[in-house]
N, C-alpha and C positions, 0 to 999 in steps of 0.2 A: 600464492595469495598476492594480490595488488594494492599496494598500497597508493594515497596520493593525497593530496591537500587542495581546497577550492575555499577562495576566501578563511583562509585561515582556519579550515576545521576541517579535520586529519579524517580520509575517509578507506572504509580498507574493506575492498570487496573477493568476498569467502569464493570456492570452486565452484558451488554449488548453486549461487545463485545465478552464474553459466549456466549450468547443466539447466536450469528449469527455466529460464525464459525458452532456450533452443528449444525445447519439449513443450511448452507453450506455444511457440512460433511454428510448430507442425511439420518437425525435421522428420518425421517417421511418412509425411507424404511428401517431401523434395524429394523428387525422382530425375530432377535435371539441372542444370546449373542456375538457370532463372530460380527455381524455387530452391535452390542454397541458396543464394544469392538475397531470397526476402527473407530469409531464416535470420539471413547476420542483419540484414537491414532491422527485424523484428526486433531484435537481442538487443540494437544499435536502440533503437526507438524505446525498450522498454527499461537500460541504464537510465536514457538522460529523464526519463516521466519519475522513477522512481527513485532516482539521485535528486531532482527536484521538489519530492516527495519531502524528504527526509530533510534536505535543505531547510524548508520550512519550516519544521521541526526545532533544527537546530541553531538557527539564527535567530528563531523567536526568543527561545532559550540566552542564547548569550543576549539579546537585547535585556534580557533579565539578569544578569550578571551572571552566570553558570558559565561553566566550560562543556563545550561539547565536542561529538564525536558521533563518526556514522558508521557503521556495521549493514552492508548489503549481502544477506543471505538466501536462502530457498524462498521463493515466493516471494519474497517481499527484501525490508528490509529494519533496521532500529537507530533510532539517535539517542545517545548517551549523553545524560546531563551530570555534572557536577558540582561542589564547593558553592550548591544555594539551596536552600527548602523554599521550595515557591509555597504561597498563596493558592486556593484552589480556583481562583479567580483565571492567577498566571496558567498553571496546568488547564486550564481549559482551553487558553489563548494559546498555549505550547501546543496543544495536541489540536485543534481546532486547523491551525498555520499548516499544517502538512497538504491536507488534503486542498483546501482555499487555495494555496498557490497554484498545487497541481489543474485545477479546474477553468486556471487562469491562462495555464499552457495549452491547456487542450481551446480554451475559447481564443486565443492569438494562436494557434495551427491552424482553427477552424478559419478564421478571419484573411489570414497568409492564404490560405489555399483557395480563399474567393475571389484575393486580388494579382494573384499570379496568373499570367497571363500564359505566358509559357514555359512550360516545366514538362520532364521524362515523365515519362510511365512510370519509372521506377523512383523517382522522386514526390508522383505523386503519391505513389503507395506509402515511400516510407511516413509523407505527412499524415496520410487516413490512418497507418498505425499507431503514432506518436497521439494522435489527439483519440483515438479510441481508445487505447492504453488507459492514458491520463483520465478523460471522463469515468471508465468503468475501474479504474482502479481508487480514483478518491469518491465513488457513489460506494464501493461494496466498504472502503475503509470506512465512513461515515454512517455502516448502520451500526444502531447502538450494539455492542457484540463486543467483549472481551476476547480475546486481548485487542480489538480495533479500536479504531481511534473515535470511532460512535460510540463505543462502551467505556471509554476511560472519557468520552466528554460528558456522558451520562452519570457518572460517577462521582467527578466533580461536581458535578449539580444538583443529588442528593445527597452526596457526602459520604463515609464510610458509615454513620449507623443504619443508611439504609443499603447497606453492599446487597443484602438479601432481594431488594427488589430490582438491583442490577442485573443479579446472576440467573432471575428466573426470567427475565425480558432475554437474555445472553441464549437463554436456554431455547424458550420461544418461536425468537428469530433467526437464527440458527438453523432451529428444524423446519420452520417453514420457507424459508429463502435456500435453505439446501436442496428439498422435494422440489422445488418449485425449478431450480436450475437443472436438477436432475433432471425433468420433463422437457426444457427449454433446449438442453446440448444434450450434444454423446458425450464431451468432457463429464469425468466423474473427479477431477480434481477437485475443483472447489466444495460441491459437496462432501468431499471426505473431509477436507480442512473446517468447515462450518458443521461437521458432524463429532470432529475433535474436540473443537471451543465447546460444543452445548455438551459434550463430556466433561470435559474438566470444569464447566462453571458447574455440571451436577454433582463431580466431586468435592468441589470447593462450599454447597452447599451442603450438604453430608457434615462436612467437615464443621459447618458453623453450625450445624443442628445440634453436632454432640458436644457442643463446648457448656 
């Protein structure tokens, strides 16, 4: 396990979340050393989109007096707050700051990569990666969608007596942005992931039906 610290908040990235960017970045078709060679560039590009993710996250956090902390796992990753009960105001601005920054990287890669003049091939890939990352990784975190960062800002903005109208939007969207990927890739990852959430919010409603 890796552990490290960036601006003073202690980040410690799991096996696993190796394992699944390489299996994202398309290590089952590198068949040569150029294409290992974009695999770690991938893996390189989707650390820094999604350590800046979580950033976000966690520095909004301590701007609010909490302590935090980052965990990078499978697919993603989580910042850990402490020693504050925020406002649902704050929690909206915590969870909101992840994806806003990341959208910020992707639009300054986009920006860098119109005004470099001259740059490798393989520099220029890792930038298309970095800033495709970033865009489609704070668009799919931004739909409303428990456990995402769309659904915990949706949450915050009707509050918990309407958790019911969260978890049936969670449910919704979910199944139609899964089908809808399913048609669009051969990847069946994400679909299974967004076929997970719209389960567990239909358990979690079960759960609030028989209270």
């Amino acid at each position: 396990m890796f552990r490290f610290s960036i601006f003073g908040i202690p980040v410690e990235v799991q096996p696993f979340f190796w394992v699944s960017l390489v299996l994202l970045g398309g290590a089952d078709r590198a068949d040569s050393m150029i294409g290992i060679f974009r695999v770690l560039l991938f893996v390189l590009a989707g650390f820094i989109s999604i350590l800046t993710h979580e950033l976000g996250h966690a520095l909004t956090a301590r701007a609010f007096g909490a302590h935090s902390a980052i965990s990078l796992q499978a697919f993603g990753g989580y910042a850990f707050h402490s020693g504050r009960n925020f406002k649902r105001w704050q929690n909206f601005l915590i969870t909101a700051a992840g994806p806003l920054v990341q959208i910020a990287l992707a639009l300054a890669t986009f920006l860098l990569l119109n005004r470099l003049e001259s740059v490798t091939r393989e520099g220029k890939y890792f930038l298309n990666v970095l800033m495709v990352i970033s865009f489609f990784w704070a668009a799919l975190n931004l739909l409303p969608i428990i456990p995402l960062d769309g659904g915990h800002m949706l949450n915050s903005v009707l509050g918990p007596a309407r958790i019911k109208i969260t978890l049936w939007t969670t449910i919704i969207v979910a199944v139609v942005v899964g089908l809808w990927m399913f048609t669009q890739d051969s990847s069946f990852i994400f679909p299974i992931i967004l076929g997970m959430y719209a389960w567990k919010a239909h358990q979690a409603l079960r759960t609030l039906g028989g209270r």
